[in-house]
N, CA and C atoms of all chains as a GROMACS GRO file, in nm:
protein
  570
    1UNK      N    1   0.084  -0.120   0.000
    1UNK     CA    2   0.000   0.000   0.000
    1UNK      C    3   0.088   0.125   0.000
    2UNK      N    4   0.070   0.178  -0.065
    2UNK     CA    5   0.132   0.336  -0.122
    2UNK      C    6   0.058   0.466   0.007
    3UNK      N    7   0.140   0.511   0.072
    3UNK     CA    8   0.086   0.654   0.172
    3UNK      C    9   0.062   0.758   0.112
    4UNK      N   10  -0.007   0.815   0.059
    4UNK     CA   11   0.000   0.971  -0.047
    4UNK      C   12   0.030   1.068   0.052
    5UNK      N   13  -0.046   1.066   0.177
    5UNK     CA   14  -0.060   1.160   0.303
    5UNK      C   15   0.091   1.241   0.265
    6UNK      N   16   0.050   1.396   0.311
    6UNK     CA   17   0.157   1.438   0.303
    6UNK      C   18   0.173   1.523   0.410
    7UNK      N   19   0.329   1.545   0.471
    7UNK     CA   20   0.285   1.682   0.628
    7UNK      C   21   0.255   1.752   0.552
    8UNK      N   22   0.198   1.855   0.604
    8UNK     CA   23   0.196   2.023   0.628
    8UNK      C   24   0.291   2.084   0.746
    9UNK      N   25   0.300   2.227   0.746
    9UNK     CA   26   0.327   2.245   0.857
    9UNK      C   27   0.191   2.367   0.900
   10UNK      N   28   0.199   2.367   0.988
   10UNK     CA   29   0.104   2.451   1.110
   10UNK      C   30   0.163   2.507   1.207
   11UNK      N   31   0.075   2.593   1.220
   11UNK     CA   32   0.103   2.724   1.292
   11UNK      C   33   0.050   2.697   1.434
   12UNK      N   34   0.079   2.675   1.554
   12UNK     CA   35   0.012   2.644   1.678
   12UNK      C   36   0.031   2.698   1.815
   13UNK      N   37  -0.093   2.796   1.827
   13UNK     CA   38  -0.070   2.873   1.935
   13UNK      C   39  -0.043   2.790   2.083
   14UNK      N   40   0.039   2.850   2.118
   14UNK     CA   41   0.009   2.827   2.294
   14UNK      C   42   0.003   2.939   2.366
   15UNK      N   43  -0.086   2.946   2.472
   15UNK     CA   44  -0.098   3.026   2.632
   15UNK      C   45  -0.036   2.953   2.734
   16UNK      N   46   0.045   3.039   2.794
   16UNK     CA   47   0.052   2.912   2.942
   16UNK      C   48   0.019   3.074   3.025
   17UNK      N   49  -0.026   3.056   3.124
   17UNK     CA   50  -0.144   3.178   3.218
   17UNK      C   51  -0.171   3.100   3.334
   18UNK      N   52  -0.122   3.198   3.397
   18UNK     CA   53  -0.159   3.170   3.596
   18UNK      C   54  -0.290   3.074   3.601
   19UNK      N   55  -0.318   3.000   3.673
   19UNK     CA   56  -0.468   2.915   3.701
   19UNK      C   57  -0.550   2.994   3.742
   20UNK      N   58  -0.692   2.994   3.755
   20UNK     CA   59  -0.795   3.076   3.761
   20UNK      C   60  -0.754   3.145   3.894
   21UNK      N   61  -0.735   3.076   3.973
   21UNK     CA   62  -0.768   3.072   4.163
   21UNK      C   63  -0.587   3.215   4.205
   22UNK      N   64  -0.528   3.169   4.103
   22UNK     CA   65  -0.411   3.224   4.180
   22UNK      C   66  -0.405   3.358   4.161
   23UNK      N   67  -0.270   3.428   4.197
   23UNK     CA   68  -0.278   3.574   4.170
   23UNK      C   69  -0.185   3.566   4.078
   24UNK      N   70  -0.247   3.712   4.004
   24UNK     CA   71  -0.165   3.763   3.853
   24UNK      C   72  -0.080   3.873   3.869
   25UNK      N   73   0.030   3.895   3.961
   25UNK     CA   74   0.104   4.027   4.001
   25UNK      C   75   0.088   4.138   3.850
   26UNK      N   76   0.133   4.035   3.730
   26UNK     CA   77   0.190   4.135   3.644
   26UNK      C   78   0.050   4.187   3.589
   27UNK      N   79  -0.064   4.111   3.541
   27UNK     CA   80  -0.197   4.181   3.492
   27UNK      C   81  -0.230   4.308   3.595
   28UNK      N   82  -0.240   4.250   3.739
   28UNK     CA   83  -0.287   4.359   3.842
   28UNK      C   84  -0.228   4.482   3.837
   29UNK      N   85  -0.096   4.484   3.758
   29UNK     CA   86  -0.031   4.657   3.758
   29UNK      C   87  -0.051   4.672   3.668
   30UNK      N   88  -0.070   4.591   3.575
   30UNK     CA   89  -0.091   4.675   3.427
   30UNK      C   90  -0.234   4.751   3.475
   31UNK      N   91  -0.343   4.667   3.531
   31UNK     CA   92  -0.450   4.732   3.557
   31UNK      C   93  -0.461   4.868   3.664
   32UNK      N   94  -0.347   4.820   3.791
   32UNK     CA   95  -0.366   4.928   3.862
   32UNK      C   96  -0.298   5.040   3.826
   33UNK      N   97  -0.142   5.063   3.789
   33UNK     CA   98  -0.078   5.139   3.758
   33UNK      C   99  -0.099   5.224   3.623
   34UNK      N  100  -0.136   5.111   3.533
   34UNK     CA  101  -0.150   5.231   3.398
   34UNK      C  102  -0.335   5.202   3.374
   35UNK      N  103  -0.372   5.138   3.358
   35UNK     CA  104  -0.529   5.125   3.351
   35UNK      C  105  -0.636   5.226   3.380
   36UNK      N  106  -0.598   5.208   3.558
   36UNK     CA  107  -0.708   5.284   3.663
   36UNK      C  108  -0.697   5.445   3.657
   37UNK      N  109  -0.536   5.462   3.586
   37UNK     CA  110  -0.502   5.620   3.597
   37UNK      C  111  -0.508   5.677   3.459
   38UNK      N  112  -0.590   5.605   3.356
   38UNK     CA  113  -0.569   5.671   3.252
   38UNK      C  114  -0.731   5.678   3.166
   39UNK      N  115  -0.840   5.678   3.233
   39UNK     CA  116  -0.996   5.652   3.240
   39UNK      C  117  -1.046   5.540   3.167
   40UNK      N  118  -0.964   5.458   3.116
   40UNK     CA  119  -1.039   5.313   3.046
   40UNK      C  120  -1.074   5.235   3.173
   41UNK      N  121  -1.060   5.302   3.286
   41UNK     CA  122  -1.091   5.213   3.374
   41UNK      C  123  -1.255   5.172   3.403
   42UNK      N  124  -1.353   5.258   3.346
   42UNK     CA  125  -1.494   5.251   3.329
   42UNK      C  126  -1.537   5.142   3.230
   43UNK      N  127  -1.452   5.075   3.166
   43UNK     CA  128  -1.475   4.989   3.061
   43UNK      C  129  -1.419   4.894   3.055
   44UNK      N  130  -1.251   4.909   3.112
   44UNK     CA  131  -1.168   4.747   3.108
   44UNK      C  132  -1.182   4.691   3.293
   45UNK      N  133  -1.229   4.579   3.255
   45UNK     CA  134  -1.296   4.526   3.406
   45UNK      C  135  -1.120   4.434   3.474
   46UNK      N  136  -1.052   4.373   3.375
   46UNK     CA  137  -1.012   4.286   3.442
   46UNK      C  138  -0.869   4.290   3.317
   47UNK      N  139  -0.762   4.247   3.400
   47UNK     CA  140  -0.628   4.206   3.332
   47UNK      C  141  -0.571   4.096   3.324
   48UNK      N  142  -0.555   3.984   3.268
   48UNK     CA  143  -0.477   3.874   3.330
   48UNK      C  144  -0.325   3.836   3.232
   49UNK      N  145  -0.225   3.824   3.244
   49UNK     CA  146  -0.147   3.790   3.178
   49UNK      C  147  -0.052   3.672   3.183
   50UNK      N  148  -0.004   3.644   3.018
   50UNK     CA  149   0.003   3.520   3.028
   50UNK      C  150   0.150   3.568   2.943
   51UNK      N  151   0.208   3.395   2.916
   51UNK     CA  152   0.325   3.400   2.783
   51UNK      C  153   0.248   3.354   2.671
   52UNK      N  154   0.322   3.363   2.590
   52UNK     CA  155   0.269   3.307   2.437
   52UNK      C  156   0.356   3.268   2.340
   53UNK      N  157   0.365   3.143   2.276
   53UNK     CA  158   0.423   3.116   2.226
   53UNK      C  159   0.356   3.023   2.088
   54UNK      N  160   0.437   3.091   1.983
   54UNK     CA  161   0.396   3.029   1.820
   54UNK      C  162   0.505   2.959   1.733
   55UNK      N  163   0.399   2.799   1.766
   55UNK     CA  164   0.528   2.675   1.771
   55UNK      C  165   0.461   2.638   1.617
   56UNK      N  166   0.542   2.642   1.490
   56UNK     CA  167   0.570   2.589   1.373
   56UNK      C  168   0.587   2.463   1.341
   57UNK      N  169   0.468   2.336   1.338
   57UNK     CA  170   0.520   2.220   1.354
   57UNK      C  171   0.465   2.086   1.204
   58UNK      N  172   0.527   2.039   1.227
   58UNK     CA  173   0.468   1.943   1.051
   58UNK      C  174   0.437   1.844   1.086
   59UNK      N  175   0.328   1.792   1.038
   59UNK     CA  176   0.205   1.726   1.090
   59UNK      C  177   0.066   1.665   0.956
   60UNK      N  178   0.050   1.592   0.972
   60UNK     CA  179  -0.049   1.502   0.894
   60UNK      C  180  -0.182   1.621   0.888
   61UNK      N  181  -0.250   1.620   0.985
   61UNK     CA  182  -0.359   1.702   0.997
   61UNK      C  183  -0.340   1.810   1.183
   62UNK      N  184  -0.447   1.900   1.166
   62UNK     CA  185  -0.468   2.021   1.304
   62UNK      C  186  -0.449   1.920   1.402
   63UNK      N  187  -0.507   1.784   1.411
   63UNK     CA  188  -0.501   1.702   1.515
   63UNK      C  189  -0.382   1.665   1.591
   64UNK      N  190  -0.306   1.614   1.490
   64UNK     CA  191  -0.173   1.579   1.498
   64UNK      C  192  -0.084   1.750   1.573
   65UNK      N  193  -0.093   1.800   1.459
   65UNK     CA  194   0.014   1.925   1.552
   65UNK      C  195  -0.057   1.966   1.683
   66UNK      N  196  -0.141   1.984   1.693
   66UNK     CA  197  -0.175   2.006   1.835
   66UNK      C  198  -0.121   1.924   1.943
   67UNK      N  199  -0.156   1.791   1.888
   67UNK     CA  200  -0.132   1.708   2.006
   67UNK      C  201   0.054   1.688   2.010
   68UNK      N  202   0.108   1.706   1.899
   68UNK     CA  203   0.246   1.691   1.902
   68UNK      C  204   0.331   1.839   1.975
   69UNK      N  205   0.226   1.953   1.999
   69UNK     CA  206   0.275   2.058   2.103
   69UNK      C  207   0.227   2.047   2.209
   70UNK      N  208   0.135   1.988   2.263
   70UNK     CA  209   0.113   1.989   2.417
   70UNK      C  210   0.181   1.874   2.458
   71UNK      N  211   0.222   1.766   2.381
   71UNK     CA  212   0.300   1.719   2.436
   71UNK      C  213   0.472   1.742   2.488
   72UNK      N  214   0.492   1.778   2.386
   72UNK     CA  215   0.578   1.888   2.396
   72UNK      C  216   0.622   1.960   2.483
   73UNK      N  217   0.507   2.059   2.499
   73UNK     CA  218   0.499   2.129   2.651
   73UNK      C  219   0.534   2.080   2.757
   74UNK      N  220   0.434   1.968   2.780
   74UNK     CA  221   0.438   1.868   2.899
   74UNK      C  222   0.553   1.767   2.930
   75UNK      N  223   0.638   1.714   2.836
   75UNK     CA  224   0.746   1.631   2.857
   75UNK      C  225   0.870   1.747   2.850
   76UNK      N  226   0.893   1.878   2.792
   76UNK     CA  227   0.974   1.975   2.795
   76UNK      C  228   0.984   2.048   2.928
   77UNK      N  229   0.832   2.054   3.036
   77UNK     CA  230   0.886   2.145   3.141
   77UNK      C  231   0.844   2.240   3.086
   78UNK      N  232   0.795   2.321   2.960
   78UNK     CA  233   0.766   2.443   2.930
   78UNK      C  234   0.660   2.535   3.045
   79UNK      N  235   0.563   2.460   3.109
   79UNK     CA  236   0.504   2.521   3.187
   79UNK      C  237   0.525   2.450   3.302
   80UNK      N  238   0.473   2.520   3.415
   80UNK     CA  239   0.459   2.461   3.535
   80UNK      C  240   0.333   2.405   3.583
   81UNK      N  241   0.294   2.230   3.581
   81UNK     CA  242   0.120   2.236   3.578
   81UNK      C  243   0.071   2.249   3.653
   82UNK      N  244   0.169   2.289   3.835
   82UNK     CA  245   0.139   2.319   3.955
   82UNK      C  246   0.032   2.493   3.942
   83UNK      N  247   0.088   2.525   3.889
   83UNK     CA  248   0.087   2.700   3.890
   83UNK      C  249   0.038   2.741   3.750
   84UNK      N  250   0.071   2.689   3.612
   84UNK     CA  251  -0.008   2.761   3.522
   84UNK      C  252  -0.126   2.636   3.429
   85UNK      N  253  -0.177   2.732   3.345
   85UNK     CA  254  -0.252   2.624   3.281
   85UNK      C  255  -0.212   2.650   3.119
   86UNK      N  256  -0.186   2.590   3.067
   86UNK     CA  257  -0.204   2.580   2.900
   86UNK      C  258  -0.288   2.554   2.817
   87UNK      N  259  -0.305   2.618   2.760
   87UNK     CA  260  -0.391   2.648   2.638
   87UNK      C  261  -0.374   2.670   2.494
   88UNK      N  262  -0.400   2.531   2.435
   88UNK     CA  263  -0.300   2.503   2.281
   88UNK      C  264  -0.429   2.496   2.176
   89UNK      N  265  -0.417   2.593   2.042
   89UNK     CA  266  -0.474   2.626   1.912
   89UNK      C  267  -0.419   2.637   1.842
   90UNK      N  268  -0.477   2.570   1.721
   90UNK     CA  269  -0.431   2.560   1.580
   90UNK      C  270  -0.442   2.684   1.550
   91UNK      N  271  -0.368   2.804   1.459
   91UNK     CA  272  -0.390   2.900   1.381
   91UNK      C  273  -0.519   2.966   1.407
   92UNK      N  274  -0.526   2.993   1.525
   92UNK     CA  275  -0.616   3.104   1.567
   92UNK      C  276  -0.586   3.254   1.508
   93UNK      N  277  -0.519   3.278   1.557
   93UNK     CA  278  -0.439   3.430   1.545
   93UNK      C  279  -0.369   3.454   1.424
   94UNK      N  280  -0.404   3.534   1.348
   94UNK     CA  281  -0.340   3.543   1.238
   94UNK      C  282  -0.159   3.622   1.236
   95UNK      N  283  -0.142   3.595   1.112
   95UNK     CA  284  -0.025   3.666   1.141
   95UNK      C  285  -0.006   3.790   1.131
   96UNK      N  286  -3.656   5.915   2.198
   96UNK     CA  287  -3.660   5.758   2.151
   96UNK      C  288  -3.542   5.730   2.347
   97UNK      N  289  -3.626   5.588   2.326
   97UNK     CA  290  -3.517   5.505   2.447
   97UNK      C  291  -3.447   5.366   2.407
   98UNK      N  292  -3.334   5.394   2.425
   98UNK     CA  293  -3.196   5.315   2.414
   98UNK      C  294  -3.196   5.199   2.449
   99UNK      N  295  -3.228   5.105   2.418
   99UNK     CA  296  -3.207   4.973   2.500
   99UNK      C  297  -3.112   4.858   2.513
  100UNK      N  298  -3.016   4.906   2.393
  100UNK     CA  299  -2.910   4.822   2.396
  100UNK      C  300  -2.841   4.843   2.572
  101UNK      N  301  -2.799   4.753   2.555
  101UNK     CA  302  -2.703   4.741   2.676
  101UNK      C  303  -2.580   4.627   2.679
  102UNK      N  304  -2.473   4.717   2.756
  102UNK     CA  305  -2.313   4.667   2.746
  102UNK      C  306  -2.315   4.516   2.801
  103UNK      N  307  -2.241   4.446   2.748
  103UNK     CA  308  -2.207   4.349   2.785
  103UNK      C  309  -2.041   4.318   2.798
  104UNK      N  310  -1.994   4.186   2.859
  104UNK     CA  311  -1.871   4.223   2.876
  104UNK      C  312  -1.778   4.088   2.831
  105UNK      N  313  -1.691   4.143   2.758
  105UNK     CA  314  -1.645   4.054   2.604
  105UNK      C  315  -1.459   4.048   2.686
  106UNK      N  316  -1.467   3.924   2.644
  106UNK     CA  317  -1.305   3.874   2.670
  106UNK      C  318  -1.199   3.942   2.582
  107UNK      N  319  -1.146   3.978   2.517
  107UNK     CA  320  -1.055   4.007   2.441
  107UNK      C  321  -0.895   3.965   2.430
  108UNK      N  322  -0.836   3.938   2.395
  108UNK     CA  323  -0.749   3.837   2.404
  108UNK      C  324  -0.570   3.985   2.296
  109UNK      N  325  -0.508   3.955   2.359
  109UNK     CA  326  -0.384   4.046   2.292
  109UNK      C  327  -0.286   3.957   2.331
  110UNK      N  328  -0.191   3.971   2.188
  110UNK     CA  329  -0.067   3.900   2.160
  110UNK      C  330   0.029   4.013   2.125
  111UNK      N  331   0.122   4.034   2.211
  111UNK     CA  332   0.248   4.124   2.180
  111UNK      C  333   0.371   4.069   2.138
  112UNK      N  334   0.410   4.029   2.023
  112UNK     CA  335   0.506   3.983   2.004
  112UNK      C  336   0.615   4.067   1.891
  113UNK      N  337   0.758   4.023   1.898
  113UNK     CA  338   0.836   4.091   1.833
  113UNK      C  339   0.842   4.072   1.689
  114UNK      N  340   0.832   4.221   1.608
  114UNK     CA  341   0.802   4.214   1.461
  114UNK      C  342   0.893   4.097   1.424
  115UNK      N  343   0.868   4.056   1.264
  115UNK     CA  344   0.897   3.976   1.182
  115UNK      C  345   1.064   3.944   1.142
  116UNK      N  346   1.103   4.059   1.138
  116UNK     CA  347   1.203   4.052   1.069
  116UNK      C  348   1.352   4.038   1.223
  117UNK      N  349   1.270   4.095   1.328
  117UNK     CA  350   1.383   4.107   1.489
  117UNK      C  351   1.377   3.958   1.478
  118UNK      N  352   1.511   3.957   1.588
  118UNK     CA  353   1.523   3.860   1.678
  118UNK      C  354   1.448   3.824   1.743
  119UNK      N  355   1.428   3.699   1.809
  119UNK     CA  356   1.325   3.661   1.925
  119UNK      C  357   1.439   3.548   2.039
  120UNK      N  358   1.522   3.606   2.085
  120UNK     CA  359   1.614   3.572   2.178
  120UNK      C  360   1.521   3.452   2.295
  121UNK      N  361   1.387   3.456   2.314
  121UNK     CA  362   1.305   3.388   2.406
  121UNK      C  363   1.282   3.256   2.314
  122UNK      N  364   1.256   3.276   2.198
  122UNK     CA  365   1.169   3.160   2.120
  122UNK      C  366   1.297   3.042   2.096
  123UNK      N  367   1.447   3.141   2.042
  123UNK     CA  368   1.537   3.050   1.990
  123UNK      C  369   1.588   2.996   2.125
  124UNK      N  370   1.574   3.031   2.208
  124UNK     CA  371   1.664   2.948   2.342
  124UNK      C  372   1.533   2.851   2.351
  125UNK      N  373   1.440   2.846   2.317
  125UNK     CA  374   1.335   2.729   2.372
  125UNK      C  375   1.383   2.630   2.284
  126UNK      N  376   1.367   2.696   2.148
  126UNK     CA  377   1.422   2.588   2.038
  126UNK      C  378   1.570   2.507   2.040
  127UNK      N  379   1.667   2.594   2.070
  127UNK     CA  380   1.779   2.562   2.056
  127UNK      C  381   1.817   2.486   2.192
  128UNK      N  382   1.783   2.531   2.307
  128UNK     CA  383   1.828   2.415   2.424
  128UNK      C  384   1.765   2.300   2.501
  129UNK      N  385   1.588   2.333   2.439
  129UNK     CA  386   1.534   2.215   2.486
  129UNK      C  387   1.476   2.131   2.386
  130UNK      N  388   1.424   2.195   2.276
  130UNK     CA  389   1.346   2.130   2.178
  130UNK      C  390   1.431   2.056   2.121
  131UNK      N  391   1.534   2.115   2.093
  131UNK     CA  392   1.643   2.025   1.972
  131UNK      C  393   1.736   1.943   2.049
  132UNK      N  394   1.726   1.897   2.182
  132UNK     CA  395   1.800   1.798   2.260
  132UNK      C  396   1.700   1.742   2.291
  133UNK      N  397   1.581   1.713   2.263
  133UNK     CA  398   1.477   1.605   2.295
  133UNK      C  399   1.422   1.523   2.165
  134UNK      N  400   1.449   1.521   2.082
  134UNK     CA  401   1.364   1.461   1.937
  134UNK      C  402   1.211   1.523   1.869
  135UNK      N  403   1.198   1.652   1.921
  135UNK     CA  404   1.077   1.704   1.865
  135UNK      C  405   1.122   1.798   1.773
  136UNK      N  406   1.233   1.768   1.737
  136UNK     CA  407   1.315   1.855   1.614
  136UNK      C  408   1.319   1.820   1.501
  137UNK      N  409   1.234   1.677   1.490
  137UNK     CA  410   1.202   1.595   1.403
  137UNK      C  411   1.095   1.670   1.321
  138UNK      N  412   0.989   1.725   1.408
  138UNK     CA  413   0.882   1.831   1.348
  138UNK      C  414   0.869   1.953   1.407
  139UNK      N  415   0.889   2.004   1.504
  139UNK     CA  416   0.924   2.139   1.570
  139UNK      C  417   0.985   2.222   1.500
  140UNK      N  418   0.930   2.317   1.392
  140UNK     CA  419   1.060   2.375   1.325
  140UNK      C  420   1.043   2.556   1.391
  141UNK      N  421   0.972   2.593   1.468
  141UNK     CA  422   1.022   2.706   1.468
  141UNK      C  423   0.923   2.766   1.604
  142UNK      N  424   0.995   2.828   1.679
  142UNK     CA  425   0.928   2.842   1.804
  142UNK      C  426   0.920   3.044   1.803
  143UNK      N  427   0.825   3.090   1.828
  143UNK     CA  428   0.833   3.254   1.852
  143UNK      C  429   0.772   3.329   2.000
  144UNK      N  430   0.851   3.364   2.019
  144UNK     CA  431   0.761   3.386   2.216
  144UNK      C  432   0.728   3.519   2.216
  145UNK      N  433   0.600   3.531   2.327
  145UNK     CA  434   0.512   3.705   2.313
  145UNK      C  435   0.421   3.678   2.403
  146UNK      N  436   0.405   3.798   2.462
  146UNK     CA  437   0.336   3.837   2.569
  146UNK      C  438   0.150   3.821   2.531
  147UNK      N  439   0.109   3.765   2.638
  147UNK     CA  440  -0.025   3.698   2.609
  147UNK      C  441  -0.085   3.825   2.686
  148UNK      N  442  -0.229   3.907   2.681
  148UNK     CA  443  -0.309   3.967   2.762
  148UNK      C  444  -0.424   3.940   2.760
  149UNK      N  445  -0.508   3.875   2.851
  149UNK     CA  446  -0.667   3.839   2.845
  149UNK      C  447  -0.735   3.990   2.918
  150UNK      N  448  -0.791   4.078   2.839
  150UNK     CA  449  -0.881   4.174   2.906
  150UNK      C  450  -1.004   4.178   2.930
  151UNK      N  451  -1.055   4.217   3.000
  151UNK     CA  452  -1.249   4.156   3.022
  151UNK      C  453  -1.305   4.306   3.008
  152UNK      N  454  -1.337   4.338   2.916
  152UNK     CA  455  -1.363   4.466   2.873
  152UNK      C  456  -1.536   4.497   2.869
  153UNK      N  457  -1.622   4.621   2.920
  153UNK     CA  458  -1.747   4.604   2.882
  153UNK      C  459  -1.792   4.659   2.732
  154UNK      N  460  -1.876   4.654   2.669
  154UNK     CA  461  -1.877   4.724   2.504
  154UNK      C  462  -2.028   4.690   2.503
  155UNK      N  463  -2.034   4.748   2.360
  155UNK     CA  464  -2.180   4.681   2.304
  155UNK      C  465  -2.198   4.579   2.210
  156UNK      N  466  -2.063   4.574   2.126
  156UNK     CA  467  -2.069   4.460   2.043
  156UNK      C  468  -1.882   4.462   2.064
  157UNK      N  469  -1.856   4.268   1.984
  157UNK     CA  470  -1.745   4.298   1.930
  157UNK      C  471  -1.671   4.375   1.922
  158UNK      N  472  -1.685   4.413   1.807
  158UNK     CA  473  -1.614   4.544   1.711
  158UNK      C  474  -1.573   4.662   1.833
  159UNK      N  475  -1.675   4.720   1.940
  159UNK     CA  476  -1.655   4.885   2.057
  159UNK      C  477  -1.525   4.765   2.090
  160UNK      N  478  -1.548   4.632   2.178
  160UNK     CA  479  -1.465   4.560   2.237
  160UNK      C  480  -1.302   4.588   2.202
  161UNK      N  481  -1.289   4.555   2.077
  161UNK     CA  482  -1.156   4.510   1.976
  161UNK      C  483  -1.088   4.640   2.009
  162UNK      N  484  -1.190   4.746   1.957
  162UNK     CA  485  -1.099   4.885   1.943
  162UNK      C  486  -1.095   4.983   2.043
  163UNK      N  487  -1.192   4.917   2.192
  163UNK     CA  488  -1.138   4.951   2.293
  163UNK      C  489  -1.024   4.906   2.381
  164UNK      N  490  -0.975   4.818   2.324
  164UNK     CA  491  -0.819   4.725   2.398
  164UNK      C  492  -0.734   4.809   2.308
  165UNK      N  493  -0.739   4.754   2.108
  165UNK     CA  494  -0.672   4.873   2.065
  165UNK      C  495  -0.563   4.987   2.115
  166UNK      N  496  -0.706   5.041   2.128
  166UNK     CA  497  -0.671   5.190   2.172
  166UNK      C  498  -0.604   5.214   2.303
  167UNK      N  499  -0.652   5.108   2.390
  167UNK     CA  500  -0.570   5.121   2.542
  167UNK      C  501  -0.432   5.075   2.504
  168UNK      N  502  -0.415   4.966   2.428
  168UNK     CA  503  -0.245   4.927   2.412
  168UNK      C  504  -0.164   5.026   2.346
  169UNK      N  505  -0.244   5.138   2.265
  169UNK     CA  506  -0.167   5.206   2.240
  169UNK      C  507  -0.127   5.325   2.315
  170UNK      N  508  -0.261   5.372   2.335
  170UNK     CA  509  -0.242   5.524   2.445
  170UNK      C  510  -0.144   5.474   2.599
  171UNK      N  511  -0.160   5.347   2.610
  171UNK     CA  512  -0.106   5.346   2.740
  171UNK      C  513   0.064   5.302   2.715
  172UNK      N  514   0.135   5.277   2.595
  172UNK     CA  515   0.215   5.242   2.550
  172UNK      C  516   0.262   5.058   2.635
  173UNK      N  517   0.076   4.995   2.616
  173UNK     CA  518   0.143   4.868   2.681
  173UNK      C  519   0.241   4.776   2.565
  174UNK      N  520   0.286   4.808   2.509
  174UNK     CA  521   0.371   4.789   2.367
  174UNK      C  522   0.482   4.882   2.351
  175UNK      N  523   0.562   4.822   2.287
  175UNK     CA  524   0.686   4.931   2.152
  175UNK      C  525   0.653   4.920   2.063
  176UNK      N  526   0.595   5.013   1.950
  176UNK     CA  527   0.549   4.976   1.824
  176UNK      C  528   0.655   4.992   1.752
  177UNK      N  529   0.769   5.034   1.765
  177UNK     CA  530   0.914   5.013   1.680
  177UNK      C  531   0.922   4.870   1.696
  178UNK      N  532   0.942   4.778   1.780
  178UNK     CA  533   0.988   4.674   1.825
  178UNK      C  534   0.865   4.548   1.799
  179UNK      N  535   0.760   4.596   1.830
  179UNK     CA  536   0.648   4.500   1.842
  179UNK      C  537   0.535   4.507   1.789
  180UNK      N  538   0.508   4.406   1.732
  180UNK     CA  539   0.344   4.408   1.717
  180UNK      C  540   0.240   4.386   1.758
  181UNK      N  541   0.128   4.407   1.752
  181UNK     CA  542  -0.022   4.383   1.824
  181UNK      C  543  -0.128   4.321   1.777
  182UNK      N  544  -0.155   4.191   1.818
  182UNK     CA  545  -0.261   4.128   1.774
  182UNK      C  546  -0.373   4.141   1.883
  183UNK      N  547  -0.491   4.170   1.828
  183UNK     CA  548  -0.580   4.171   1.922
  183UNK      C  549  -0.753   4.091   1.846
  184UNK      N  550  -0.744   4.013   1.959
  184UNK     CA  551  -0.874   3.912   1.933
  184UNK      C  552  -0.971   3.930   2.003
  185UNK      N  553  -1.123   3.926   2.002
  185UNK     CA  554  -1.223   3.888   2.064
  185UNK      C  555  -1.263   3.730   2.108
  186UNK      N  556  -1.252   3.706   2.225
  186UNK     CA  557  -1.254   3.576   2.274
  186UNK      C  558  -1.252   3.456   2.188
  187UNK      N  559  -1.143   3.430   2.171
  187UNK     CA  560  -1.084   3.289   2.071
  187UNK      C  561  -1.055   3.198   2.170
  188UNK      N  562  -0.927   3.204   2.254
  188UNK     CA  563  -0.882   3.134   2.322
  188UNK      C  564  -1.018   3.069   2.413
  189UNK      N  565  -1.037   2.990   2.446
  189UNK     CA  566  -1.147   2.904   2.547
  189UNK      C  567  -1.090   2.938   2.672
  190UNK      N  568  -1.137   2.966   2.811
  190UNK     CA  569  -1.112   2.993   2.943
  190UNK      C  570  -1.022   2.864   3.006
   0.00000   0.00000   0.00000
């Protein structure tokens, strides 16, 4: 049997971002320090910040690269799963 | 006449990362000291790192949402626009 399948490569976002429950030092100053003192504060409710990273990977189908970056993540140490959470998408975000 | 729309309050999602053509000193040390000493170098071809911001903004649609973060990343200089660029989304990422 002959494979035609061919990779692609893909574009695959990651978030890794504090867990819901914990505190966000760096969102909270963006919000308190420049936010609250500059009047968007009537409109932007909340800050949270994260890293981000856009991992380039070759892959059969979206399925495959996804799962070939969170794994990734997870056997690399890239995040901490004590303290943050990750959050992995195919070509959400354009370029 | 009486107004009845009313604000609701929209996630918005911002990616700050370094233009195209710079360096990304964060992305190549991911690539170069962990990715490519583990075997995900096999398909891993290119890693780019950038600052993630989840804002919880109130608006009336979308669209007030988008170009009220916009406008805060710029007036508040949460960016270098020599250095960086700005992506800004309406709730993509999942919580």
């Amino acid at each position: 049997m002959l494979i035609t399948n061919k990779k692609a490569t893909f574009s695959v976002n990651v978030v890794i971002s504090n867990k819901k429950g914990a505190r966000d030092p760096e969102g909270e100053t963006i919000l308190r320090d420049l936010v609250n003192k500059s009047g968007f504060e009537k409109t932007v409710k909340s800050i949270r910040a994260g890293k981000f990273l856009r991992v380039e990977v070759e892959a059969f189908d979206e399925e495959e690269a996804k799962m070939t970056v969170s794994k990734m993540c997870n056997e690399l140490r890239i995040f901490n799963p004590a303290a943050h959470k990750l959050s992995v998408e195919v070509g959400r975000i354009a370029d």
